[in-house]
Every structure is written in structure tokens, then in C-alpha cells.
C-alpha positions in Angstrom: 21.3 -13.3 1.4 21.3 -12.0 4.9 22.6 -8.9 6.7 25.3 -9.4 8.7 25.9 -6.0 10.3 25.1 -5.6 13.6 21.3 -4.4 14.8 21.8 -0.9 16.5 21.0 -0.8 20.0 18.2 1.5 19.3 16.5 -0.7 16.8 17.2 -3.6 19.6 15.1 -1.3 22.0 12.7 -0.3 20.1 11.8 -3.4 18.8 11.7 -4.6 22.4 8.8 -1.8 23.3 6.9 -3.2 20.2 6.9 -6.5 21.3 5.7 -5.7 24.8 3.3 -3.1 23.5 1.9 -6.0 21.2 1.8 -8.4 24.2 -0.3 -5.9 25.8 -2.5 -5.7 23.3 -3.4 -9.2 23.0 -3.9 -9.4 27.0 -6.3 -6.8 26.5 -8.0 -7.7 23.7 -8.5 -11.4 26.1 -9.9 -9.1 28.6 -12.4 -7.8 26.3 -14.0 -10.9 24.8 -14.1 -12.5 28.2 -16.2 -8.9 29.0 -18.2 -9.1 25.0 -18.8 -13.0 26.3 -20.4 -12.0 29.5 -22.4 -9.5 27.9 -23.7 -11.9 25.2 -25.2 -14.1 27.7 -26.8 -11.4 29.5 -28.1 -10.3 26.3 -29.2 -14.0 25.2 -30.9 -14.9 29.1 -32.9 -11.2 28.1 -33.9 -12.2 24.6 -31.9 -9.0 23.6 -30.6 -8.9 20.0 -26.8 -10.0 19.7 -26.1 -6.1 18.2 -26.8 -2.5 19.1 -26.6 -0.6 16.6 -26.9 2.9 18.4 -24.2 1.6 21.3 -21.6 0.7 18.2 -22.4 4.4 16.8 -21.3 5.8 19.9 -18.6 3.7 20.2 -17.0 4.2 16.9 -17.4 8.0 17.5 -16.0 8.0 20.9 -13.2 6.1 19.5 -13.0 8.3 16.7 -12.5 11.4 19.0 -10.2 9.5 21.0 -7.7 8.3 18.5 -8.0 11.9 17.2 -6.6 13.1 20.5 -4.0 10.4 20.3 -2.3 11.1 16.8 -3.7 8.1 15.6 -5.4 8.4 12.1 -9.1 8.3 13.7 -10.1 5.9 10.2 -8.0 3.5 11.0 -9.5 2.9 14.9 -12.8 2.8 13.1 -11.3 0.1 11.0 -10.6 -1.8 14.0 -13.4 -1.4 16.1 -15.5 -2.7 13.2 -13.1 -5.8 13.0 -13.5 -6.3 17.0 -17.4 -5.0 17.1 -18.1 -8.1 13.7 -16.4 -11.0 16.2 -17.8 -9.7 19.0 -21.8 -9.9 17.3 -20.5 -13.3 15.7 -19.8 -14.2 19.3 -23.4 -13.0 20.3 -25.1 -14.9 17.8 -23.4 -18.0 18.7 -24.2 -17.4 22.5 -27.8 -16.7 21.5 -28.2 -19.6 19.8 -26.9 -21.6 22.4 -29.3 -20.3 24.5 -32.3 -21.0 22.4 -31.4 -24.6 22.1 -30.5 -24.7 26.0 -26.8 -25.5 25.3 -24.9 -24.1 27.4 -22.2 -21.0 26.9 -18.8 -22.1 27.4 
């Protein structure tokens, strides 16, 4: 059974924002593999290992700090680096491998 009353115009507009807010997101989450790629065959052509440890430290408490300044419960931005950081080594390992057996990264 489904409402029939009428969406308020604020829920309308809000709803809008979210959806371009989660547009944004997705452009910029593109723009940050196609930078993790690059990386990973730079890594890969210097025999460097797919992770950094010490960098992802930094990075989780940068983000960490920065979410804090935000109002945005810094635990979950750890969450989600770790979610991007695990693809993006996944993506390094493939890239690596590729490079070992002379395919190359595409």
C-alpha cells in the first residue's frame, strides 16, 4: 500500500541535494582510482610493494582529524578509507602482477 499524500517541497529539495551530493561522490571516487591506478603502475615499473603501510597510517589519521573537524563521526571515515585503501591494494596487486608477466595495465 502506498502513500498518496503529496512529498513536501522540502523533502523534494533535499532529496535533490542528496542526489547531486551522491553524483559527486561517485565522480570523485572515478577520479581517485584513475589516480590509485597510476600510482600502482608506478609502483609495479619500481618493484615497490602494492601497500604502504606507514602512508595508509597517515592517511587514516589525517582523515580521522578531518572528519572530526567536519561533524562526521571520525570511525566511520576510517571505515571507509579502509573500504577504498582494500580495492585500491587489490588494484595494486593486480597491476603488479601484470607487470611481472609483461601484460600490460589497462
Amino acid at each position: 500500500m502506498s502513500d498518496t499524500r503529496p512529498v513536501p517541497a522540502e523533502l523534494v529539495g533535499l532529496r535533490g541535494s542528496i542526489d547531486n551530493i551522491d553524483a559527486a561522490l561517485i565522480y570523485l571516487l572515478a577520479e581517485r582510482f584513475k589516480a590509485t591506478k597510476r600510482v600502482g603502475v608506478l609502483k609495479a615499473a619500481q618493484g615497490l610493494p602494492p601497500a604502504d603501510p606507514a602512508r595508509e597510517a597517515e592517511q587514516v589519521a589525517r582523515l580521522r582529524r578531518l572528519a572530526h573537524e567536519a561533524d562526521l563521526d571520525p570511525v566511520f571515515a576510517e571505515k571507509f578509507l579502509a573500504f577504498i585503501v582494500e580495492e585500491v591494494i587489490r588494484h595494486h596487486e593486480e597491476i603488479a602482477q601484470d607487470h611481472a608477466s609483461g601484460t600490460p595495465e589497462g
